[in-house]
Structure formats: C-alpha cells, structure tokens
N, C-alpha and C positions, 0 to 999 in steps of 0.2 A: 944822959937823958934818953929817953926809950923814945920811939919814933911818935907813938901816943902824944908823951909829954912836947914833943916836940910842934903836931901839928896841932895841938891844943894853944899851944902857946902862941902860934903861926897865926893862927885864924883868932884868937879870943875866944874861942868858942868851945865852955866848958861841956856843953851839953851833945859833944859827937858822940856816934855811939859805932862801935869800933864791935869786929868780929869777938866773940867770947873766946878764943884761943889763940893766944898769942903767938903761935906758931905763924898763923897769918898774917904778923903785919910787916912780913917780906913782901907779900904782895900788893902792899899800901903802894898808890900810885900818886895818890895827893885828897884832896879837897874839891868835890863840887858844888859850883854856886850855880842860881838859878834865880832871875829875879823875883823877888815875893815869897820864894819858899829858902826854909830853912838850906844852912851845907850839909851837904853828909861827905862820908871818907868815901872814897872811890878804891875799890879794888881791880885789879887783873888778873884777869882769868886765866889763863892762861899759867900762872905763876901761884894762883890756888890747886889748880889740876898736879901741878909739879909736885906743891906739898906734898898733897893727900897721897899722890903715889909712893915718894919719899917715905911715908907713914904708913907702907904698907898695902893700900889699897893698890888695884890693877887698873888698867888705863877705863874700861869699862865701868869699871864701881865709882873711880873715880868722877866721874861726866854725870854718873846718875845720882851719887851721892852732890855732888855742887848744884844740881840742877831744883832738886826736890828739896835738901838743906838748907841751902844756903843761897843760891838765887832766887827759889822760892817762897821766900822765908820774906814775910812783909812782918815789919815791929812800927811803924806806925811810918810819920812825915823822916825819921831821922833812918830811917831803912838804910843799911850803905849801899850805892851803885857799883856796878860790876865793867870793865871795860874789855872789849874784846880786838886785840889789834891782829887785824889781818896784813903780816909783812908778804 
C-alpha cells in the first residue's frame, strides 16, 4: 500500500489532494486538521528541497523552484501545507 493509499485510508478522507509527483510523498509528514476547514497532507520542506536537488536541480533552483511551484501554488481549500522544522 503506497503512503497515499495509506493516509487516505487513516484519515477517511478520500478527497486529499497529494503533490502530482510521487516522487514527493517521501516528504509526506502526515495530515493536518483544523477546526471547520477541510485536512490537507502536510509536507516538509526541507525533504522537498532534498528531492528536487536529488533530481538534478542545484540548491538555488531548488528554493526558487519550491517557493514559486509548489508553495506557491494555491489549488483551492484542499491546498497541501508545507512544514519547515528549524532543528
């Protein structure tokens, strides 16, 4: 079972809307709830930034490409969150 299938199945909630490349869903951190509004998938940033460079990108393009792509990137209430842990 793919992590997808997995936190679909976690939460009930057929209608998460997950990055379009599955390449990302390493950096699946979980599910966040909020009262009143819908969950989305929470991602880590920090572990998207690692992809894209894995994938070729440089630490530069990478920051710019997540920032303007993919953090940027509003798809309505089911948007995914991004988390950024400062260790």
């Amino acid at each position: 079972m793919s992590k997808r299938d997995d936190l679909v199945e976690y939460t009930g909630d057929e209608d998460l809307l997950f990055l379009d490349e599955e390449c990302f869903d390493a950096a699946i951190v979980g599910v966040t709830e909020r009262c009143g509004q819908v969950n989305t998938v929470c991602y880590r940033t920090g572990k998207i930034i690692e992809i894209l460079i894995q994938n070729g990108m440089d630490d530069e393009d990478a920051w710019e490409y997540y920032y303007f792509n993919i953090a940027g990137a509003w798809v309505g209430d089911r948007t995914p969150t991004f988390l950024n842990i400062y260790e």
